[in-house]
C-alpha positions in Angstrom: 126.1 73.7 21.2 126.0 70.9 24.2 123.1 71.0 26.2 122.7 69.3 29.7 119.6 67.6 30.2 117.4 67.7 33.0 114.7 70.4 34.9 117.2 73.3 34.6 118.8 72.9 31.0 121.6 75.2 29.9 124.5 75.1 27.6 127.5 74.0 28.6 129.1 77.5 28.0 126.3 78.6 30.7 127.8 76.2 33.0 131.3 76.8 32.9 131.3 80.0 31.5 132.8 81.0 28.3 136.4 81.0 28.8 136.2 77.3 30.3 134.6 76.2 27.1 137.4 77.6 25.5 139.9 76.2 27.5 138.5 72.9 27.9 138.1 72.6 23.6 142.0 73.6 23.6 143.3 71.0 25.9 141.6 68.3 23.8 144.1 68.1 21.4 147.4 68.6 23.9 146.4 65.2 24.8 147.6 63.5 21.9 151.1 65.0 23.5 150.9 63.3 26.4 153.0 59.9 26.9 152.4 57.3 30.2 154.9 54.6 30.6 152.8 51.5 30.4 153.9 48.0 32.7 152.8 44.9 32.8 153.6 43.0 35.7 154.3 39.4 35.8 155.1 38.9 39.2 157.7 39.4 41.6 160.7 37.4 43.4 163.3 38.9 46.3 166.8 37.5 45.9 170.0 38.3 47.8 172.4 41.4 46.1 174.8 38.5 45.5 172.4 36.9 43.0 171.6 39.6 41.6 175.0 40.2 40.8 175.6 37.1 39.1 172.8 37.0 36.7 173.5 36.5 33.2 172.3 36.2 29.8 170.3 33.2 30.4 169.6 33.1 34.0 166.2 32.2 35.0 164.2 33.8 37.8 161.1 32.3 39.4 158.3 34.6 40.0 155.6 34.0 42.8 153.0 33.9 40.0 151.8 30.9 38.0 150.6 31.1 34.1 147.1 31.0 34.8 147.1 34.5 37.4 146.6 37.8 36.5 148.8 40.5 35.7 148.9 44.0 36.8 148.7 47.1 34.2 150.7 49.9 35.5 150.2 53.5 34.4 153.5 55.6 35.5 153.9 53.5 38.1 150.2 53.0 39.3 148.2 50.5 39.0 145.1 50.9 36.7 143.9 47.3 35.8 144.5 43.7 35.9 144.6 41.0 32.9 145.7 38.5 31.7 148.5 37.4 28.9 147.7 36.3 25.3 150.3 34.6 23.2 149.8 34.3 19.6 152.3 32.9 17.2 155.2 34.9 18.7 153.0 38.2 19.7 152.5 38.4 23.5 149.6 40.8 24.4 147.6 41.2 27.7 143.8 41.3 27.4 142.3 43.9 30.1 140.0 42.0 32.5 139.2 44.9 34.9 139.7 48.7 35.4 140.9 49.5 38.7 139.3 52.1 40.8 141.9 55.4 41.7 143.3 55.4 44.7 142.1 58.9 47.0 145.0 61.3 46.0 145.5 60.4 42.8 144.9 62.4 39.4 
């Protein structure tokens, strides 16, 4: 049984009642179920349709960012933190440097 601390202690099926505590146990596991599309961004450019067009295998594109800035970590399309890259032998990883606070709005 969970208790909360404090002057007015109770369980937490006291709290939230019984059929909370039931439902809050089930979705524990459901989220093992759940996928988020993770992205790291680099950085960014703009270029003209007609470039884009004619990019090939082996084109590069310069990004507004140098090697030693940060990059963003997006969560389904939002951002939730900011790092920066690792490289190790031929393994490239990003270290997380700092959560970022939700936006108002967002779940």
């Amino acid at each position: 049984m969970v208790i909360i601390a404090g002057a007015n202690a109770k369980s937490l099926s006291e709290v939230l009642g019984p059929s909370s505590l039931v439902a809050a146990v089930l979705t524990v596991p459901t989220l093992d179920k759940v996928t988020v599309d993770l992205m790291v961004v680099l950085g960014t450019t703009t270029m003209p349709i007609h470039q884009v067009l004619r990019l090939s295998r082996g084109a590069i594109i310069e990004l507004d960012a140098t090697e030693a800035d940060e990059v963003k970590v997006l969560a389904n399309n939002l951002p939730v933190a900011s790092g920066v890259v690792l490289v190790d032998r031929n393994r490239i990883a990003v270290e997380v440097k700092q959560m970022l606070p939700r936006t108002p709005g967002t779940r």
